[in-house]
C-alpha positions as CSV (number, residue, x, y, z in Angstrom):
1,X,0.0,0.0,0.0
2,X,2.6,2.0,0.7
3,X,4.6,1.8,-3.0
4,X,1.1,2.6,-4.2
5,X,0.3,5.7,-2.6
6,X,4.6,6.9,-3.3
7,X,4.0,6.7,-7.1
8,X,0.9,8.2,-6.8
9,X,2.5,11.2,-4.9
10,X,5.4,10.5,-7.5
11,X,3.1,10.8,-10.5
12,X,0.8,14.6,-9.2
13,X,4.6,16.0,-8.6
14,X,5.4,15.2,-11.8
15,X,2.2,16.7,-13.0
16,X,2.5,19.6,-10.9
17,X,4.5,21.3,-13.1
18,X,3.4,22.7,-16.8
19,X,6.5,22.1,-18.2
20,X,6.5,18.5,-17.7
21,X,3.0,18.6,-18.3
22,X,3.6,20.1,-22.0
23,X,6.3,17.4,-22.6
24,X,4.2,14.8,-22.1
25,X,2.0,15.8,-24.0
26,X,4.3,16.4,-26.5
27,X,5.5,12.5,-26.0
28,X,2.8,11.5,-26.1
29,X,2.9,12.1,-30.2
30,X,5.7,10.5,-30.7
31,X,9.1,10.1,-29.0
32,X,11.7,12.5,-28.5
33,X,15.1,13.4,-28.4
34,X,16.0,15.5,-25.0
35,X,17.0,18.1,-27.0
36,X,13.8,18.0,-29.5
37,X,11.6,17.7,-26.0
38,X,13.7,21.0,-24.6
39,X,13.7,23.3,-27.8
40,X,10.2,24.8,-27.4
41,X,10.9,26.2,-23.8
42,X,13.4,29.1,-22.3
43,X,15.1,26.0,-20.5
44,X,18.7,24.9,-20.8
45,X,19.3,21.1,-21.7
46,X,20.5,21.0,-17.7
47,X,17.1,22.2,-16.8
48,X,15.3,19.8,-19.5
49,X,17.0,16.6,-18.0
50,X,16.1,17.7,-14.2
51,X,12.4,17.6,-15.7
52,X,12.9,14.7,-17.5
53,X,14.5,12.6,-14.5
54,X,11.2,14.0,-12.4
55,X,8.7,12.2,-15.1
56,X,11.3,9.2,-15.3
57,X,10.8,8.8,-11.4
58,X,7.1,9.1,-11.8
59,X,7.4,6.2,-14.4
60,X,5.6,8.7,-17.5
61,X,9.0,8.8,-19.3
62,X,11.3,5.8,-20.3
63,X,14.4,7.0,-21.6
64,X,16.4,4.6,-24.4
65,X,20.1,5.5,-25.2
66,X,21.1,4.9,-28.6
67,X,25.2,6.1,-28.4
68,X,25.2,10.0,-27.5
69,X,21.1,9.6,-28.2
70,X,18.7,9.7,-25.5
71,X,15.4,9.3,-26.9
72,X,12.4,9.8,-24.3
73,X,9.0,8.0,-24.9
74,X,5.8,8.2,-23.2
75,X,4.4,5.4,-20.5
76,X,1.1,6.5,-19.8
77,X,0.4,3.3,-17.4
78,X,1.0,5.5,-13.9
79,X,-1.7,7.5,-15.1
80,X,-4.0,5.0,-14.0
81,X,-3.8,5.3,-10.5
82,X,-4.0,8.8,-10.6
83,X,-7.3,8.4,-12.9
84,X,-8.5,5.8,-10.2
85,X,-7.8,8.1,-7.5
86,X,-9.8,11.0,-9.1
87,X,-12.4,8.8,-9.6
88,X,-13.2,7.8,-6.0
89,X,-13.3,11.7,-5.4
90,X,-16.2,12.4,-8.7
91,X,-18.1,9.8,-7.0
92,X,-18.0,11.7,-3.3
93,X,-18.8,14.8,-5.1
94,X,-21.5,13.6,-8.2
95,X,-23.2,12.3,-4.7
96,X,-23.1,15.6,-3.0
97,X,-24.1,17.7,-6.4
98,X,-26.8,14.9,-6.5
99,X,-28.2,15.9,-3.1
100,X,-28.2,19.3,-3.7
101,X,-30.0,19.3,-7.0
102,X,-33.0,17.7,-5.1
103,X,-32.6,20.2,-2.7
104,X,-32.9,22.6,-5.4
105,X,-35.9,21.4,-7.0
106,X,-37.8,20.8,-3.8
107,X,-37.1,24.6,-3.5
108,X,-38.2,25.4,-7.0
109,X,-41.1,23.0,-6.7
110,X,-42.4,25.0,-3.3
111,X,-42.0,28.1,-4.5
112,X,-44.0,27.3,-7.5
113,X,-46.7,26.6,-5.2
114,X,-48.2,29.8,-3.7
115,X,-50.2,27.6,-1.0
116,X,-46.9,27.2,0.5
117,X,-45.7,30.3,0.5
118,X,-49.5,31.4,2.3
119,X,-48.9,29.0,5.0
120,X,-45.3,29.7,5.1
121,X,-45.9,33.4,6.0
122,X,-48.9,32.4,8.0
123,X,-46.8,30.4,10.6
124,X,-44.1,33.3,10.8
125,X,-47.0,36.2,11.9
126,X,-48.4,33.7,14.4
């Protein structure tokens, strides 16, 4: 349980930031050279590899060296548990939005009545 809920804290840091963010979506295209997945931000290669070792951690990024080539590819699978973990929170909160929509229309519904709002105003003066 433990190794679970470490990649999942591994996998929203990686997320966290919009750099890493962009390059996976980038990679998730096709795979990249380091350089390639740097060149469209105001990043040195230094900076580009710290980012890249964050999603590597994460598990979002496998890195293949081909001689002086490191190509970087896209492994969606950690997403998962973050989607899983997501999930269980829609749930809690579809259920709460649920509630209050009934709430709402039981609202609506009585003030669409004007008996009710006769007896409503009746008790208060009373």
């Amino acid at each position: 349980m433990v190794e679970y809920h470490e990649r999942l804290d591994l996998v929203f840091h990686a997320l966290a930031d919009p750099t890493r963010r962009s390059m996976l979506q980038r990679l998730a295209r096709k795979p990249l050279k380091v350089g390639e997945l740097a060149e469209p931000f105001a990043i040195t290669l230094a900076a580009a590899s710290k980012h890249i070792k964050v999603l590597e951690r994460a598990g979002l990024v496998r890195r293949s060296i081909q001689g002086r080539t490191h190509l970087c590819s896209l492994d969606a699978r950690p997403l998962h548990a973050g989607m899983e973990w997501i999930r269980h929170y829609e749930r809690f909160w579809n259920e709460r939005l649920d509630v209050l929509e009934e709430l709402l229309r039981a609202e609506d519904a009585g003030k669409a009545d004007p008996q009710a709002d006769t007896s409503k105003k009746e008790g208060k003066d009373r």
